[in-house]
N, C-alpha and C positions, 0 to 999 in steps of 0.2 A: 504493500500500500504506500509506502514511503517511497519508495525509489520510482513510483507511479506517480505520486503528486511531483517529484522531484522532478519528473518528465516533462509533466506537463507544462510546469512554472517555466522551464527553460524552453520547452518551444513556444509558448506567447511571450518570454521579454526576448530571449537571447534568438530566437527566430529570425525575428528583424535583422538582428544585427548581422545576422550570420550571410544576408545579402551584400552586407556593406562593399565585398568585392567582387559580386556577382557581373557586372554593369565592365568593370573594367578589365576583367580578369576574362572576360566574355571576349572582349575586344581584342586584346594583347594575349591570351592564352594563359594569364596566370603568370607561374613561377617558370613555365618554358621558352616559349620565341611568340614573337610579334606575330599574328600570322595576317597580318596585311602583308607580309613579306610573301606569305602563299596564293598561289590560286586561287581565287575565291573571297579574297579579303577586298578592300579598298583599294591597294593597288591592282587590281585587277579589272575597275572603271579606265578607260579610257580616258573619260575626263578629269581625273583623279594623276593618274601620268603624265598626262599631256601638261596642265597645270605647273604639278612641282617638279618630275621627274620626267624631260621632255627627251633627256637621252634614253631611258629604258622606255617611253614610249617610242618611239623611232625604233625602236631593237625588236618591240613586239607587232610592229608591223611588216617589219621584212620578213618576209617567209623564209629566204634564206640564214636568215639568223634565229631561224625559231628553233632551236638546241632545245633537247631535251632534258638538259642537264643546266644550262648557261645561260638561257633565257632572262633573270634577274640578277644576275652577278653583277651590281654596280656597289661601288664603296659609298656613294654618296646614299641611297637608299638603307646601306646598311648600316651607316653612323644616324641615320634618322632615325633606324630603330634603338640603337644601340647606345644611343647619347642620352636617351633618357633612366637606363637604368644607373648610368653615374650620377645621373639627380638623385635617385632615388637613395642610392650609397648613403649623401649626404643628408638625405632626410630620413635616415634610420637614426642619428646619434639624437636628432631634435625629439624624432618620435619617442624614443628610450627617455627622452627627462619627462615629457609629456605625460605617457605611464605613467611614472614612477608619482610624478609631484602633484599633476593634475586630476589621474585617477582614468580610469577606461573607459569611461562613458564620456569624459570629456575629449579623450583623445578618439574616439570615434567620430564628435562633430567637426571636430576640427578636419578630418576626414573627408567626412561631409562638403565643409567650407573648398576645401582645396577639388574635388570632386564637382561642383556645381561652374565652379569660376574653370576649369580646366577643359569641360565640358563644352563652353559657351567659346572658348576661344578658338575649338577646334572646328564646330559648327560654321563659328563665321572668320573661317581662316580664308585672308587674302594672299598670304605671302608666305612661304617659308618657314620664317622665320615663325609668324605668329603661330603655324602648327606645331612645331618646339615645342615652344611656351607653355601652349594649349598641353600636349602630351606627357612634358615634363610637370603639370601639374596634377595630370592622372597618378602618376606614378608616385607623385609626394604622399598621394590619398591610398594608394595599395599601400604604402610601404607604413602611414600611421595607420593603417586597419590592420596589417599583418602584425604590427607590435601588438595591439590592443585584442583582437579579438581570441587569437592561442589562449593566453594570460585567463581573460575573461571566462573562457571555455572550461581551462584546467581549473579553473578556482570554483566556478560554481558546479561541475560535476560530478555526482557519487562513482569514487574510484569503480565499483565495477562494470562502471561506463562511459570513464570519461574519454574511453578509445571511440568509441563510437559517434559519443557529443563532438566531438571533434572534427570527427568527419563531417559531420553533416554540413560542416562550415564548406569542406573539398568536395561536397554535392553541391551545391548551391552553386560555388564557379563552375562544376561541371554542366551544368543546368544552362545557365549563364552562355557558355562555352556555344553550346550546340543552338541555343535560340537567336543568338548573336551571329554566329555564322548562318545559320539559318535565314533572320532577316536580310544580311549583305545580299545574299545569296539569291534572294528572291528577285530584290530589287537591280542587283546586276542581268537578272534572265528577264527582267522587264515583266515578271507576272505582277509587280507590282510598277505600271509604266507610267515612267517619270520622264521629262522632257528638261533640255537645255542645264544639262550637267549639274543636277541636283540631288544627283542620287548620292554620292559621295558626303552631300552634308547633311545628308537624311542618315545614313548610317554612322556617320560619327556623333550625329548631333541626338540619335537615339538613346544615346549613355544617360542621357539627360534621366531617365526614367529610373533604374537602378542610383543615380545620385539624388535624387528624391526619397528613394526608398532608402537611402544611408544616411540620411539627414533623420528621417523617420526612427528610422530603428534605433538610432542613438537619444532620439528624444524619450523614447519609448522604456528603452531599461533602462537598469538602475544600475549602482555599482554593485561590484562584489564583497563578501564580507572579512576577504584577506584588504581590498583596499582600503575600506571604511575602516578598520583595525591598524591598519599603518598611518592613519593621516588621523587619529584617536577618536575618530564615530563608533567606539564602544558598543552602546547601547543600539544605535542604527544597526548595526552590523551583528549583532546577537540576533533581531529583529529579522534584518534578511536573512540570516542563515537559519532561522526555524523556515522562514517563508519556503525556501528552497526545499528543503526539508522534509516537509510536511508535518512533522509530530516539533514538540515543547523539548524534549530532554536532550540540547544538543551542547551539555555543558561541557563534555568532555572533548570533545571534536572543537569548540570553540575557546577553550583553555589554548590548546594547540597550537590553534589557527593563532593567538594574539602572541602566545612565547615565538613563536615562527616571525612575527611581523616585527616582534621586539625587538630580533636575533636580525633583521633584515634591516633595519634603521638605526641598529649601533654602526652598519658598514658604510662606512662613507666615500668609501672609496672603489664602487662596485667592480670596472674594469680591472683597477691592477689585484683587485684580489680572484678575479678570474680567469689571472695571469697562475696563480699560486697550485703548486706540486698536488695537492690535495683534490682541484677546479679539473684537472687536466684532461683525465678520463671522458669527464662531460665535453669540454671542448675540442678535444679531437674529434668524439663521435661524431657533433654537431657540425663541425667544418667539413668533414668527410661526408658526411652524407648532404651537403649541400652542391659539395664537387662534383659529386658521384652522380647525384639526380640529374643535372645538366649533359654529364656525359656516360647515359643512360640510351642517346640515341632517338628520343622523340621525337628532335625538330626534323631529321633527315625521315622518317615514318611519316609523318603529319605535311611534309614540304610533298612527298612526293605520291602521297593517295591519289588528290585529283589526277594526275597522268594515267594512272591504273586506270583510276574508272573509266578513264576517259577510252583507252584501250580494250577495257572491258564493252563496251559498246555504250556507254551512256552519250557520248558526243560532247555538243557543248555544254548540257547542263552537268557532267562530270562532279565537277566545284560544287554541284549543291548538293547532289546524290553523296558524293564524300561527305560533308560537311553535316550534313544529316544521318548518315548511317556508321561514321566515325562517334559523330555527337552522343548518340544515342548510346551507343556501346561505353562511352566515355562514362554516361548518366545509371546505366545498369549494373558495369562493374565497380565504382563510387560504391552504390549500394551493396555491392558483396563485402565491400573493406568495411563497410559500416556492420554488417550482419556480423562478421567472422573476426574482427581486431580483437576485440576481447572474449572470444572463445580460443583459438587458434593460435593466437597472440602475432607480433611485431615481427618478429624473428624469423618465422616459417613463411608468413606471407613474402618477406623479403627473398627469401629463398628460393622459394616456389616459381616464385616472376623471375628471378636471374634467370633460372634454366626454359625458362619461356621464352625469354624477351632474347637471349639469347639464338637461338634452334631458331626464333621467327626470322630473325637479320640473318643469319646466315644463309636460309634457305634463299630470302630476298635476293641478295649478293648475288647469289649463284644463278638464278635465274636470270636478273637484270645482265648480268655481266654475258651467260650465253646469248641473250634472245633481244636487248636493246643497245644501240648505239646511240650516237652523239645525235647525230639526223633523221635516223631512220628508226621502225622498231615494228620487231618482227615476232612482237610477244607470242601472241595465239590468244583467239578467247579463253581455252583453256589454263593455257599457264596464268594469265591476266584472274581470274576468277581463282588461284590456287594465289597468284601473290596476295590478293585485297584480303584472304582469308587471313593469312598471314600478317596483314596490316592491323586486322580485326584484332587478334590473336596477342600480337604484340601493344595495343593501346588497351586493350583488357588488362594486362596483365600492369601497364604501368599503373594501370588508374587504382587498380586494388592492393596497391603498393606502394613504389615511388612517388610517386605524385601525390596522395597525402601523407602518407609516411615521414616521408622528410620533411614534414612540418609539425607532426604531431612529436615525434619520440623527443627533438629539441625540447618542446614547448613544457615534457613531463620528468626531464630528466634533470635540468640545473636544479641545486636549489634556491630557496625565496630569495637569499641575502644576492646571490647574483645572476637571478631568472632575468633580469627586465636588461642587463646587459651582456649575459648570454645571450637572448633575443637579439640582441640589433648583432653582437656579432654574425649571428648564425644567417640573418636576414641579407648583410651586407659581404655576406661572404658568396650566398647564394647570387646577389645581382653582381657582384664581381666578376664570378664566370658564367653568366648568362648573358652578360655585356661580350665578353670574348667569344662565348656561342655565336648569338648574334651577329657581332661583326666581321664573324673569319667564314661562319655556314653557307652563306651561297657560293661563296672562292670556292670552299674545300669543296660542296658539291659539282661544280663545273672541272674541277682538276682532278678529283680523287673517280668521279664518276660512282660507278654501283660500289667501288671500292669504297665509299663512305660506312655502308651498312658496314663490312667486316673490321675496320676502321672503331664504329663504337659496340660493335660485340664483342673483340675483346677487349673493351673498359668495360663491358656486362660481366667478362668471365673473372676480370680482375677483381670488379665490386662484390662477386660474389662471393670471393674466398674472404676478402676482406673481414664481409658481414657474420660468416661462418665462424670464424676463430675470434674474432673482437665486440660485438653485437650482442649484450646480454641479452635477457627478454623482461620486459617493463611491465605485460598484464599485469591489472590486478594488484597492484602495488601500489600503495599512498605514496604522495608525493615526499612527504615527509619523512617516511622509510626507507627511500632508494638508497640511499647511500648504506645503509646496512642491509638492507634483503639483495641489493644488486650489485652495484660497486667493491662489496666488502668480501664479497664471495666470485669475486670474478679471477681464474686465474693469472690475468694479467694486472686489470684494473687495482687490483688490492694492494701492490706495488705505491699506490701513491696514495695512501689512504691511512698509512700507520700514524697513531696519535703522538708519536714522540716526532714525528717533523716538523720543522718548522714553521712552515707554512700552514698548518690547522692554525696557531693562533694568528698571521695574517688574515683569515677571513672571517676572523672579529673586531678587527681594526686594533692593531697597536697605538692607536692614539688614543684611547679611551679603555685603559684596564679596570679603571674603577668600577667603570660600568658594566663590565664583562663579568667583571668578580661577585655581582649583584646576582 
């Protein structure tokens, strides 16, 4: 009955919120690649190239330049996408005080704020420059919702589901994902026929709708009761966590909660003590699987569907028939990592998808590499209908894994005193090389050719030994506990976790013993 009202409470407040990056993460694909850079996105309007990018329109009208590999290879299209994830870099350190001092609900509006005004400048973008602007300030709004919302999620969730709660947030972008492609998609095939090159600021200036809804949702909930205890709302914060809850006796759970927040506001110095011998476990995990996710191989899967389809006989509408039937799969297996995270746990799913995602590229490779050339392509319906299964096959497999996974395990592993800057690490390490994805992927796919696929299956084969031997498993675990149910019994991690180094009292702050001695 408790963990039922606990349900419910968190999908009317936390629901909302869990859109906040549905709208932009639709648009840009999330934590992967731009896919206006794909078929079927924005750059794939005429009027849209012609406009900003009049050399890669020029490219897609020579037939002789229509490569099947080389078609979008321009550097300047690819710092358009790729320049705004260094904004965002920069707007993880503001979002991490934001958190911490402001509290989650306020850094969700400010979200909002940057989402609304970014929005509006893409819509009625005249020049270059103003699309930037416009984009770089989507991405300031992912990057304060990405701090805010994990936090949010883990805090108000009963451990034996906060695997799950979590996800729901990597449903809602998957949702996001495929309606968002879905609209471009429509409106580029003219079912939705628009005249005098306005289709491009219809589908940008559509974000508009999910930054409504992120304004919304933040107005909507409230904080949680680890941050109303850190900034001393006491008694608010008892208050919401029965609400959450469901029953009166949550003294014991709330004692916790407040020595936790105690333990987390003596540190004043959250990054360098997430530098410290004892932090280190957490922070490797977290960097590595940020590295890892990016080169996992999705944007080379996700860049090159529409051709398939296109091969497979669907013609020109290819771009939509992908973008729909990738989408979908993206929105059904979401749902499997939601069902199975906290049965199955973290570990096995990661596992599971290596030897998938693997087997799928390789198979890809090998076909692409017999059957299509640079100009020509001589798939066969058959092979073409064996590869998209294998496109199927490999975006299933990231979706109920990689793609939330790498958001969730961060978000449950630091503890309190340096979650909120473990977060921006983990956040900024991820746009670091998703920046380098982006701006090296359409090169590497015009030079490396089919040899892209084999290219990142083995970083599948390499991530997966990684995860095997270093990779504890997090089910079902208070946050609170990790360090002694996980960490402390891990046989490598336990290495930096002995009480007589130095570094445990660093992450009480040496500048304040008195207080520590209390």
């Amino acid at each position: 009955m408790s963990s039922f009202a606990s349900f419910q409470w968190h999908s009317q407040c936390a629901g909302p919120s869990c859109v906040i990056q549905t709208g932009d993460d639709g648009l840009t694909l999330g934590p992967v690649l731009d896919p206006a850079l794909f078929p079927g996105g924005v750059t794939s309007m005429p009027h849209f190239l012609e406009k900003f990018f009049p050399v890669v329109y020029r490219r897609t009208q020579q037939r002789s330049l229509d490569s099947n590999y080389c078609k979008y290879d321009n550097q300047g299209l690819q710092l358009f996408t790729s320049s705004m994830y260094l904004a965002g870099l920069t707007a993880t350190f503001f979002a991490s005080y934001t958190t911490r001092k402001l509290g989650r609900r306020l850094t969700m509006l400010v979200a909002g704020l940057f989402f609304v005004v970014g929005v509006a400048f893409n819509a009625a973008a005249e020049s270059l420059a103003m699309l930037i602007v416009g984009r770089i300030l989507l991405r300031c709004s992912v990057r304060f919702a990405n701090q805010a919302v994990p936090l949010f999620l883990s805090e108000i969730a009963p451990t034996r589901i906060r695997g799950g709660l979590n996800i729901l947030f990597q449903l809602n972008v998957a949702i996001g994902i495929l309606f968002a492609n879905l609209i471009v998609s429509l409106i580029i095939f003219e079912v939705i026929r628009i005249k005098g090159g306005w289709e491009w600021k219809l589908s940008l200036g559509l974000a508009g709708i999910p930054a409504a809804l992120l304004t919304l949702g933040g107005l909507m909930v409230g904080d949680t009761p680890n941050c109303l205890s850190e900034r001393g709302h006491l008694k608010k914060g008892k208050a919401v966590l029965k609400k959450i809850r469901g029953f009166d006796d949550v003294e014991p759970e709330f004692l916790e909660l407040v020595e936790a927040s105690r333990v987390a506001k003596e540190v004043k110095h959250p990054f360098r003590n997430l530098l410290t011998r004892r932090n280190r476990p957490q922070l490797v995990l977290a960097v590595s699987l940020q590295i890892f996710q990016q080169f996992t191989g999705i944007n080379a899967i996700m860049f090159y569907a529409p051709v398939l389809f296109n091969t497979v006989g669907f013609g020109a509408d290819a771009p939509l028939y992908s973008a729909v039937i990738t989408g979908a799969v993206n929105v059904i297996s979401t749902c499997v990592s939601i069902c199975s995270v906290d049965k199955v746990g973290r570990r096995m799913l990661l596992l599971e998808a290596g030897v998938q995602m693997f087997l799928s590229q390789v198979a890809i490779a090998i076909v692409l590499g017999i059957k299509v050339k640079d100009h020509s392509s001589d798939l066969g319906h058959g092979f073409a209908i064996f590869v998209v299964v294998m496109v199927c096959t490999f975006v299933s497999s990231f979706a109920w894994s990689w793609g939330p996974l790498g958001w969730l395990i961060p978000s449950e592993t630091f503890p309190l005193e340096t979650w909120s800057a473990g977060q921006s690490v983990t956040v900024c390490v991820n746009l670091l090389f998703t920046f380098v994805i982006a701006q090296a992927f359409l090169s590497m796919l015009c030079h490396f050719k089919y040899g892209i696929f084999l290219f990142f299956s083995g970083w599948v084969a390499i991530v997966s030994v990684f995860m095997l031997f270093l990779l504890p498993e997090t089910k079902n675990i208070p946050i609170e506990e990790m360090t002694e149910r996980v960490w402390k019994q891990h046989w490598l991690w336990k290495r930096f976790l002995d009480d007589d180094d130095d570094g445990i009292k660093s992450a009480y702050n040496s500048e304040t013993p008195s207080k520590i001695s209390h």
